[in-house]
C-alpha positions as CSV (number, residue, x, y, z in Angstrom):
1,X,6.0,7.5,-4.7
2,X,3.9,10.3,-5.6
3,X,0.6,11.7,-4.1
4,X,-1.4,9.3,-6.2
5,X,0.2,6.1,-5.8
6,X,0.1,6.8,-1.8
7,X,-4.0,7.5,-2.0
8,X,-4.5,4.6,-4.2
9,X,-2.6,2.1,-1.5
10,X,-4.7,3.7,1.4
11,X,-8.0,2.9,-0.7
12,X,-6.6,-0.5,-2.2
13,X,-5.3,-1.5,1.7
14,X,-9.0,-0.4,3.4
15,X,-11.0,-1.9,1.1
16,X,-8.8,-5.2,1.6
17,X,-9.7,-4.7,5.6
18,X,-13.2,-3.7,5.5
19,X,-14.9,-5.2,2.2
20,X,-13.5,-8.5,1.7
21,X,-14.4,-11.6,4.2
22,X,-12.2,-14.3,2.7
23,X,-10.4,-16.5,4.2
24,X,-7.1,-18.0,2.8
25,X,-4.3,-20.4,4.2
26,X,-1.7,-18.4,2.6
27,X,-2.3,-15.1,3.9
28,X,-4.4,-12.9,6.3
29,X,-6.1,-10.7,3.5
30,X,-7.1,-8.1,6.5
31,X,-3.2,-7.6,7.6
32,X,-2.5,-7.2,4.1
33,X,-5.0,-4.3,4.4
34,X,-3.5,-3.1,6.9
35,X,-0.2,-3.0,5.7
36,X,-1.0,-1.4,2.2
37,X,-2.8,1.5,4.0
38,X,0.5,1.9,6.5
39,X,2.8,2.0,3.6
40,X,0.7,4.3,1.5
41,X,0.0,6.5,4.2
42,X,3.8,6.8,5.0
43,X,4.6,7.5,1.3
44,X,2.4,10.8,1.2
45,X,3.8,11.9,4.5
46,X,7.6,11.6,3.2
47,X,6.5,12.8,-0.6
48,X,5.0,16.0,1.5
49,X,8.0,16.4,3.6
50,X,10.4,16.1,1.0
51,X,8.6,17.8,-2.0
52,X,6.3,20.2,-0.6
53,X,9.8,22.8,-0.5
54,X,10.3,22.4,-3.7
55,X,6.5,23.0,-5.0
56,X,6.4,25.9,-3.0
57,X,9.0,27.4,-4.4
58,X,8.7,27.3,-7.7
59,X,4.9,28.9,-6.7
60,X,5.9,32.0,-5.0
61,X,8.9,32.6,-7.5
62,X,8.2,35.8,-9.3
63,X,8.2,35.9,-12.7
64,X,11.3,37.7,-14.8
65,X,10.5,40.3,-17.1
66,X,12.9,41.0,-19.6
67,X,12.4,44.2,-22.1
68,X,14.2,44.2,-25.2
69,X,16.3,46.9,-25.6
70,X,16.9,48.0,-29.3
71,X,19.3,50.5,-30.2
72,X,19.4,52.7,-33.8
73,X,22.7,54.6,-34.9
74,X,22.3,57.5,-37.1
């Protein structure tokens, strides 16, 4: 789960708990909430913890210069 998808379930889980007022007998749309904005919220913390290493790698690498090196024969 990237960045993205984690946001998008925090918004999709707190608009399900704090917008929408229906009642269903299936369901509890407001736990449902609450559950979409645990899960998405738990997805950015272990995407940060396990990716963040590798991002910051491959930003403070230095770049490799390479000259050519061209040799003539008389």
């Amino acid at each position: 789960m990237g960045i993205g998808v984690g946001i998008f379930l925090i918004a999709v889980g707190a608009i399900l708990t704090f917008a929408v007022h229906a009642v269903t007998d299936v369901a509890n749309i407001q736990t449902i909430g609450v559950i979409l904005m645990i899960v998405g919220a738990l997805g950015l913390v272990i995407d940060l913890i396990i990716f963040a290493p590798r991002r910051r790698g491959v930003e403070t690498a230095a770049p490799v210069a390479r000259e050519r090196v061209t040799t003539y024969e008389t």
